[in-house]
C-alpha positions as CSV (number, residue, x, y, z in Angstrom):
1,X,0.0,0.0,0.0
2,X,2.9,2.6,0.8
3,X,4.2,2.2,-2.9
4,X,0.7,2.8,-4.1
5,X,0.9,6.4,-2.4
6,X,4.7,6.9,-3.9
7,X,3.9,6.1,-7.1
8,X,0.6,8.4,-7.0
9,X,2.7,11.2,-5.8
10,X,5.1,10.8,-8.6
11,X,2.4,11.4,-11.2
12,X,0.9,14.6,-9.1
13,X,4.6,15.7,-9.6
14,X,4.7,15.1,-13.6
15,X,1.8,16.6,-14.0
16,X,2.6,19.6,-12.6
17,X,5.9,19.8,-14.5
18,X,3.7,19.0,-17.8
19,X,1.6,22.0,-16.4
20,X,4.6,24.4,-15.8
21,X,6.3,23.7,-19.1
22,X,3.0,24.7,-20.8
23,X,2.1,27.5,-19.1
24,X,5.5,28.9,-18.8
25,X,5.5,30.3,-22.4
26,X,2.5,32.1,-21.8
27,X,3.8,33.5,-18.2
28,X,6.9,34.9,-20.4
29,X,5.2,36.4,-23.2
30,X,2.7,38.4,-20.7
31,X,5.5,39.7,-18.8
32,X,7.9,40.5,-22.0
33,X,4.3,42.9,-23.4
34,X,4.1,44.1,-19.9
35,X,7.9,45.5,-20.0
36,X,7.2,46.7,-23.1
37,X,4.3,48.4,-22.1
38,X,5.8,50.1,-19.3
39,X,8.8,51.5,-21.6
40,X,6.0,52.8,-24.0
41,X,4.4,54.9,-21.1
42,X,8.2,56.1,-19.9
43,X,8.6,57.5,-23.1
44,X,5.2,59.0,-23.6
45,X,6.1,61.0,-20.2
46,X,9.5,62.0,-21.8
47,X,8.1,62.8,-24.6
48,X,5.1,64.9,-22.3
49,X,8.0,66.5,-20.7
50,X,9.5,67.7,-23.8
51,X,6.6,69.5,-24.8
52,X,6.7,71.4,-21.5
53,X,10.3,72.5,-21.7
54,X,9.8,73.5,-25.4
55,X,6.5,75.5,-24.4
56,X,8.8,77.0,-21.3
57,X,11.4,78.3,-23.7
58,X,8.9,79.6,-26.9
59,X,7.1,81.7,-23.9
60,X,10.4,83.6,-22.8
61,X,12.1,83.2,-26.1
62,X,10.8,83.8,-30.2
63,X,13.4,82.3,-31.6
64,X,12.3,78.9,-32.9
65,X,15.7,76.9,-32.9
66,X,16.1,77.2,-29.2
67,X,12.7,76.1,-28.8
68,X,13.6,73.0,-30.7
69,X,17.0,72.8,-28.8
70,X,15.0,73.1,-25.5
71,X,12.9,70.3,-26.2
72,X,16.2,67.9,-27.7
73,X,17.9,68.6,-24.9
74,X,14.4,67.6,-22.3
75,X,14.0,64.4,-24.5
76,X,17.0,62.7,-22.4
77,X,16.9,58.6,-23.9
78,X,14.9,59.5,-27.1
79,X,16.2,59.3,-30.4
80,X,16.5,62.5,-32.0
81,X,16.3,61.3,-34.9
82,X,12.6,60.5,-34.4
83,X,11.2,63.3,-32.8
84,X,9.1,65.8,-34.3
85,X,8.4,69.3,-32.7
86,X,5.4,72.4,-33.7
87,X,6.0,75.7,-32.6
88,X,2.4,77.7,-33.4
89,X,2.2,81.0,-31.9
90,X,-1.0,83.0,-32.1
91,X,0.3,86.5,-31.0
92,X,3.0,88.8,-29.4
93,X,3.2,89.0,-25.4
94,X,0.3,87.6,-23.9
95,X,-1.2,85.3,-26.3
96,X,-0.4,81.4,-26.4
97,X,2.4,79.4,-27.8
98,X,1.8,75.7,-28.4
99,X,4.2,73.3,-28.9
100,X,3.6,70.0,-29.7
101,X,6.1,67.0,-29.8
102,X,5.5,63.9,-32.0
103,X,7.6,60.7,-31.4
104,X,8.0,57.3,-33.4
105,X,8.7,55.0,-30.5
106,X,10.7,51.7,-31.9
107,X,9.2,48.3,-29.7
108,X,12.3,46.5,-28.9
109,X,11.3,43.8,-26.9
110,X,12.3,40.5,-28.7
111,X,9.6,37.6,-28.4
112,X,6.7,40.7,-28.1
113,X,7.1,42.7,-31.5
114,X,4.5,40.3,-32.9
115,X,2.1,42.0,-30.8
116,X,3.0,45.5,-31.0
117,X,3.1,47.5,-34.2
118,X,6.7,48.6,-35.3
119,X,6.4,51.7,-33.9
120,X,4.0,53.7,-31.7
121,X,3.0,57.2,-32.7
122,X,3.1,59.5,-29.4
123,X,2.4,63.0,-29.0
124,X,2.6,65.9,-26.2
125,X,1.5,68.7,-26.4
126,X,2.2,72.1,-24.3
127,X,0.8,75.6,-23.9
128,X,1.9,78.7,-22.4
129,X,1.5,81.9,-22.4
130,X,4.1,84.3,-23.9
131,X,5.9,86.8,-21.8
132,X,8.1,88.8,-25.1
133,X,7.0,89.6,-28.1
């Protein structure tokens, strides 16, 4: 009888390896998206941030290039190459400035890129008033 309850506790033991190995996969791929996901949103905040530095400098400043310097130089860990920045300005002192960044945001997570597209379009967008004319 005691070999009876061995042997019953080694299949109870296969059987959850069978179950592990199967659902392990699965377990991988959810937490690969979920990285992926969180360095999505990090760079959606950058690129939030960026807009705000960009809208800082257009309201003290009317030169356009050091608008688009302030925001390169707030997009710490994004490629350059892929941002995009709109100055609109509606006015002299007083009125709004709006400056919106657009990113392409690669998905570099191997095992995941199946589920993502290529690359995600985000956008901030920032306005201020402007203190010069």
């Amino acid at each position: 009888m005691r070999r009876r309850g061995n042997l019953e506790r080694g299949n109870e033991r296969g059987s959850a390896v069978v179950e592990f190995a199967l659902v392990l996969p699965l377990v991988l791929v959810m937490s690969l998206a979920i990285v992926q996901i969180g360095l999505l949103v990090k760079d959606q905040v950058l690129v939030g941030e960026a807009a705000r530095a960009g809208a800082r400098e257009a309201s003290v400043n009317a030169d356009d290039e050091q608008v688009r310097q302030a925001v390169a130089s707030a997009a710490v860990g994004l490629d350059g190459t892929k941002l995009g920045v709109t100055i609109a300005r509606e006015g002299g002192a007083g009125s709004a400035v709006t400056v919106t960044v657009d990113y392409q945001a690669p998905v570099d997570i191997p095992l995941v890129t199946w589920l993502f597209p290529g690359s995600v379009n985000l956008r901030g967008t920032a306005v201020m008033r402007q203190e010069t004319g």
